[in-house]
C-alpha positions as CSV (number, residue, x, y, z in Angstrom):
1,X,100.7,72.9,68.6
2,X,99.1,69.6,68.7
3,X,99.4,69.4,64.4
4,X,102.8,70.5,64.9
5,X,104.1,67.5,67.4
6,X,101.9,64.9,65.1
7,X,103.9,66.8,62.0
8,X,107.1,65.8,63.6
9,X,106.1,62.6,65.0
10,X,105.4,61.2,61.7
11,X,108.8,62.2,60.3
12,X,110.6,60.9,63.1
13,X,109.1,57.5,62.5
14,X,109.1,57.1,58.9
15,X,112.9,57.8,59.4
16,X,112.9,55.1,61.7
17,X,111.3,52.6,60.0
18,X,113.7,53.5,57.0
19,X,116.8,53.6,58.3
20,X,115.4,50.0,61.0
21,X,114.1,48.3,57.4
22,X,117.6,47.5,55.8
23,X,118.5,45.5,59.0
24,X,115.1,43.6,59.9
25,X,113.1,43.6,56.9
26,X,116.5,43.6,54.1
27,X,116.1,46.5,52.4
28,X,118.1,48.5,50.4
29,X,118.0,52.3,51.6
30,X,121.2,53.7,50.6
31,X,120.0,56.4,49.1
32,X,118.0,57.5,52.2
33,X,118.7,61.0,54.1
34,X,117.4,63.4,56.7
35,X,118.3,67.0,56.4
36,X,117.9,69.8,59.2
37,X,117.7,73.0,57.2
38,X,117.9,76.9,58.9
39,X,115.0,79.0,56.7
40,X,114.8,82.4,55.7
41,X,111.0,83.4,54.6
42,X,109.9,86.9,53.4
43,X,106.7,86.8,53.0
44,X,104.2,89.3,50.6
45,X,100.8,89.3,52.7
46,X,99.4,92.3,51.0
47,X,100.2,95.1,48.6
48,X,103.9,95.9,49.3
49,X,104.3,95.0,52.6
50,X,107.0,92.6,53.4
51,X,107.0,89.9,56.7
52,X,110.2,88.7,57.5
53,X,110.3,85.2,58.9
54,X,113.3,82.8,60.2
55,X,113.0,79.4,61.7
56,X,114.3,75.6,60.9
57,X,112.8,72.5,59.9
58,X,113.5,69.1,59.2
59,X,113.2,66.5,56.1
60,X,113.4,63.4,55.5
61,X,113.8,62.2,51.1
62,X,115.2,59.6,49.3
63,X,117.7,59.9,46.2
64,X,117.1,57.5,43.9
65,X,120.5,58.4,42.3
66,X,122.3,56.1,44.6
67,X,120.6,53.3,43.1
68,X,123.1,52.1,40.9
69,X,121.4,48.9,39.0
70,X,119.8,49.5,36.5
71,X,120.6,52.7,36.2
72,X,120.6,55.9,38.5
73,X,117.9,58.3,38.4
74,X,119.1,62.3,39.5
75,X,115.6,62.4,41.3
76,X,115.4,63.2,44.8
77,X,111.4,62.7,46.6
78,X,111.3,64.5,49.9
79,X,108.8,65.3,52.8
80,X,109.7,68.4,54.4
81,X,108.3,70.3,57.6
82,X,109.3,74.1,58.4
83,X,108.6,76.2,61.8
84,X,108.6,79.8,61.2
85,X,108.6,83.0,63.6
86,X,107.8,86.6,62.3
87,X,111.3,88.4,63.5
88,X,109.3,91.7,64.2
89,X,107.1,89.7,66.3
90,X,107.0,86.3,67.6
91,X,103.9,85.6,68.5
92,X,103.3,85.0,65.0
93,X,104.4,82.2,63.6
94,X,104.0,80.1,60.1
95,X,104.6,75.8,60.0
96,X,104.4,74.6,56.7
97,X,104.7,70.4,55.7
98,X,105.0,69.4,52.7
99,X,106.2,66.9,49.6
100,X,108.9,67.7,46.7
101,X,110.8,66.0,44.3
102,X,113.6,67.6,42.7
103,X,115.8,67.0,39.4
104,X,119.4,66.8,39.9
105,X,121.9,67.7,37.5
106,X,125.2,66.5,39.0
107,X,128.6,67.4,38.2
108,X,131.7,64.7,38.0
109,X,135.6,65.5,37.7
110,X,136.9,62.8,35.0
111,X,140.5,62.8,34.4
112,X,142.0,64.0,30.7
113,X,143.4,60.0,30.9
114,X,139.8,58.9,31.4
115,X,138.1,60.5,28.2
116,X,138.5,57.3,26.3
117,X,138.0,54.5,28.1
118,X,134.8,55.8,30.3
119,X,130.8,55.9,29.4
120,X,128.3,57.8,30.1
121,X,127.3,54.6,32.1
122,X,130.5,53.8,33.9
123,X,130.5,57.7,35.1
124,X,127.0,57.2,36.5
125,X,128.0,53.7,38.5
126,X,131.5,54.6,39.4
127,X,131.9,58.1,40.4
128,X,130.8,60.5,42.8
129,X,129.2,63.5,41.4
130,X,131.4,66.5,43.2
131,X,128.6,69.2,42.8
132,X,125.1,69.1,41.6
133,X,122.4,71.8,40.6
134,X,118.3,71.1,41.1
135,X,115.4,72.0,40.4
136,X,112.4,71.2,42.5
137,X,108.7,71.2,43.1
138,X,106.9,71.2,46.4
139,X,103.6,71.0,47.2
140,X,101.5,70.9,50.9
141,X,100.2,73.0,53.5
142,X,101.1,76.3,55.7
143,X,99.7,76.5,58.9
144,X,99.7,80.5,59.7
145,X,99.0,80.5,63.8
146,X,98.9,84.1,66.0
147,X,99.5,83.7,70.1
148,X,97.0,86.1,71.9
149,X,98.3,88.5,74.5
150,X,99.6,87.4,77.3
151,X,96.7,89.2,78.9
152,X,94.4,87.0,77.3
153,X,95.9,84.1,79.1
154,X,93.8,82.0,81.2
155,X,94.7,79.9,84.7
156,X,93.7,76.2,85.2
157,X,95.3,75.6,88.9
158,X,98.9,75.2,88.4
159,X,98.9,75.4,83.8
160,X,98.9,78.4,81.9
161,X,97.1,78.1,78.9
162,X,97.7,80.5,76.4
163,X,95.3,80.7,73.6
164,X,95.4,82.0,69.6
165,X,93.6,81.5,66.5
166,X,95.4,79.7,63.5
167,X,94.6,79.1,59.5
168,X,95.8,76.6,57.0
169,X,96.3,77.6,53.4
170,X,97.7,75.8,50.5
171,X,101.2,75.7,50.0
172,X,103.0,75.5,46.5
173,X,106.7,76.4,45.5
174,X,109.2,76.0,42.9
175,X,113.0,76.7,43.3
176,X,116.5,75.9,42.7
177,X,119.3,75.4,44.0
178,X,123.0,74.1,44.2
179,X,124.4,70.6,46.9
180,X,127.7,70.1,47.5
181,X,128.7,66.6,48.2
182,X,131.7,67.2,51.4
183,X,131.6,63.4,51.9
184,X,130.0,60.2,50.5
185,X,127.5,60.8,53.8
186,X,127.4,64.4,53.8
187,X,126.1,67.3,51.3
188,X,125.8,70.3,52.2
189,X,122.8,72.4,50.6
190,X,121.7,76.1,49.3
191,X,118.4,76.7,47.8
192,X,115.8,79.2,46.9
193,X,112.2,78.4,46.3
194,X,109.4,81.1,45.1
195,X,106.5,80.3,47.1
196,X,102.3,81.0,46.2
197,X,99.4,80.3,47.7
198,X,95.7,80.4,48.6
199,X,94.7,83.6,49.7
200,X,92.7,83.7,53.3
201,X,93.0,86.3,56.4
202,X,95.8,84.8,57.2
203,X,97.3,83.4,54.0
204,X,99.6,85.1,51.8
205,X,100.0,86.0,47.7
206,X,103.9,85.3,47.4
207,X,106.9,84.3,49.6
208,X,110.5,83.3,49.2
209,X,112.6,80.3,51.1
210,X,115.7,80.5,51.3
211,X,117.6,77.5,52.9
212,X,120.4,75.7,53.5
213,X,120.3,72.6,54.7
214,X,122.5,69.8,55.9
215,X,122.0,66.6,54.0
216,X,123.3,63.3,56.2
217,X,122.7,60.5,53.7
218,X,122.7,56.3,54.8
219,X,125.7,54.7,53.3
């Protein structure tokens, strides 16, 4: 649990210090967002048995679309953390943290009226794309972690301590998926990402994310 709370300590701050930096330091991060996502994880361990995980994460990524001069980029960079539980049993549990970037083909509405007068530039700089579909890459780590009976517990005065044995693996996916953009501020996101990995004891040969995610964006 300790690598989990130092996980989300690190996002927290790196949020902080971004969205803090435009007003003491004068930068420009208005492309900077933070996204609380709601996961579903099936999971291959071995032969055709299927694990069936939910859970929630957080991330925090910039899109470097919203920078407007010179020209916008429809790349996204991310750092992502995910918490886990196995619905058949919850003692096991899977965190995974980990960096993407994704490719972002976005969508505009242009008037029939418009057709003549506007660039591909002036669309870019101007508009707000309505819709977009990406394509991303992640790469990181999964921490797979069992909780041991509650039998196996042990008493120090007044603290329980409950013990359980945990394994990191490598953790690699690539998926797609489709954002809407509700507001200038708010997207709202639905993705699938096919996920390999190391094998170990505790590892896994394939899984599947699906998420959706809420993306609140600096203006």
């Amino acid at each position: 649990m300790k690598r989990i709370s130092s996980i989300l300590t690190i996002l927290f701050i790196t949020a902080s210090i971004f969205y803090q930096g435009s007003k003491v330091y004068g930068y420009a991060f208005e492309g900077l967002y933070i996204a609380p996502k709601i996961d579903y994880y099936p999971e291959n361990p071995s032969g055709r048995i299927w694990n069936h995980y939910a859970g929630a994460g957080v991330s925090v990524g910039y899109d470097l679309f919203r920078l407007k001069d010179p020209y916008p980029i429809p790349v996204r960079v991310e750092l992502e953390y995910i918490g886990r539980l196995l619905a058949t049993n919850t003692r096991v549990a899977i965190h995974s943290v980990s960096a993407g970037i994704y490719y972002d083909l976005n969508l505009f509405h242009v008037r029939a009226s418009e057709l003549d007068t506007l660039t591909t530039k002036s669309v870019y700089t101007t508009k707000r794309p309505f819709m977009a579909i990406y394509v991303g890459l992640n790469i990181g780590a999964k921490i797979g972690y069992i909780t041991d009976e509650p039998a196996s517990t042990s008493n120090t005065g007044l603290m329980q301590i409950r013990t359980g044995t945990s394994a990191t693996t490598l953790y690699f996916g690539v998926g797609i998926g489709f954002a809407w953009h509700v507001t200038s501020w708010f997207t709202l996101d639905l993705g699938w990402r096919a996920v390999v990995g190391q094998q170990r004891t505790m590892g896994f040969k394939m899984g599947n994310d699906v998420l959706l995610s809420f993306r609140f964006t600096k203006p």
